[in-house]
C-alpha angles and dihedrals in degrees: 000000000000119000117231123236128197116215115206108176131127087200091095101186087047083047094059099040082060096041086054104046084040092054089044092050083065097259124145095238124195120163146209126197092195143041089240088060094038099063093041089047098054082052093061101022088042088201119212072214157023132223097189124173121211099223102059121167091241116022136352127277087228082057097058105033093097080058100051096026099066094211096295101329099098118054114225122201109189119216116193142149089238121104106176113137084228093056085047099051089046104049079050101048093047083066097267109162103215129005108208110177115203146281092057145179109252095217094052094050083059094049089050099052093044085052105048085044084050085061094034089064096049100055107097109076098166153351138202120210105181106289098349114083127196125210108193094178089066098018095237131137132202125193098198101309100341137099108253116210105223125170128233089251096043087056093048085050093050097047101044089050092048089048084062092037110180097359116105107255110195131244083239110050090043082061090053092041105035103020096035096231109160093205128022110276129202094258153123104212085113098049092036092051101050090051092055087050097054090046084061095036115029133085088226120007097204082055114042123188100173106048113027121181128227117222124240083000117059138250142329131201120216108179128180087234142349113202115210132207106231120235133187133253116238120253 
């Protein structure tokens, strides 16, 4: 399955350099040119990353990264002309993944955003739904001391929801994401699927705590704890 980045960049012909060596790469690219875009467009597109620049025609990247960033679900790599150690250390200290100041090297702009969505991935070690808890690393369940039986798929379901933990993730980017449908098909794995999970994880499945639907929309994940690796900024 391909990942989806974001592009938010005014520069129109730069914007379009890294939309097309990003499509290329094999991402899924949609762009923004403002801050104002930018925010409406994650909430339809829903990015496994960000491209942001800093100097922005209407507000600042740094403005607008709580907003992209979803509290830590979303990886941000700012991209500015900047090149101050102080822009640097902020971007960084916001929670910004990656810092690249231009002019760049375009392979080394693609080595940078596999890596920061290498980390992204693995960044859900556990977590904990009630009395089942999940182990990603060694793909393992427990439902209080017992061993839990859970798919592969059912696994890949879980963790992308709880990447994206209390925030609504659509039917049909699950089936992007999780089924590897390149367009929306007439289908209810999604739907189908879930059901067959709560019936394994939640206290009562008519009734489900843990993952809600939302209806016309699609599903939410509100778990008791997610445990993170954690990973290291770059330098």
């Amino acid at each position: 399955m391909s990942a989806r980045v974001l592009v938010v960049e005014d520069d129109r012909l730069l914007a379009k350099v890294l939309t097309d060596n990003l499509t290329l790469d094999g991402f899924e690219v949609a762009r923004a040119g403002d801050a104002h875009a930018a925010v409406k467009l994650a909430r339809e597109f829903v990015p496994d990353l960000v491209i942001l620049d800093v100097m922005l025609p209407d507000r600042s990247g740094f403005d607008i990264f709580d907003s992209l960033n979803q509290d830590g679900r979303t990886p941000v790599i700012f991209l500015t002309a900047r090149g101050q150690t102080a822009d640097k250390l902020r971007g960084l200290n916001l929670g910004g993944d990656d810092y690249i100041t231009k002019p760049f090297d375009l392979q080394e702009f693609l080595a940078r955003v596999h890596a920061v969505l290498r980390r992204a991935r693995t960044n859900i070690e556990q977590v904990t739904l009630g009395s089942v808890s999940i182990d990603f690393a060694s793909q393992t369940a427990m439902k209080g001391r017992l061993p839990l039986h859970l798919t592969h798929q059912e696994l890949t379901l879980l963790r992308y929801l709880a990447a994206r933990a209390g925030r609504v993730v659509h039917r049909s980017e699950l089936l992007r994401a999780v089924w590897g449908y390149p367009d929306e098909p007439n289908t209810r794995s999604v739907d189908h699927a879930v059901a067959r999970l709560r019936k394994k994880i939640e206290p009562d499945p008519d009734e489900p705590r843990y993952i809600r639907t939302v209806h016309g929309n699609g599903y939410s994940l509100t778990p008791d704890s997610i445990n993170h690796v954690t990973a290291r900024k770059p330098k």
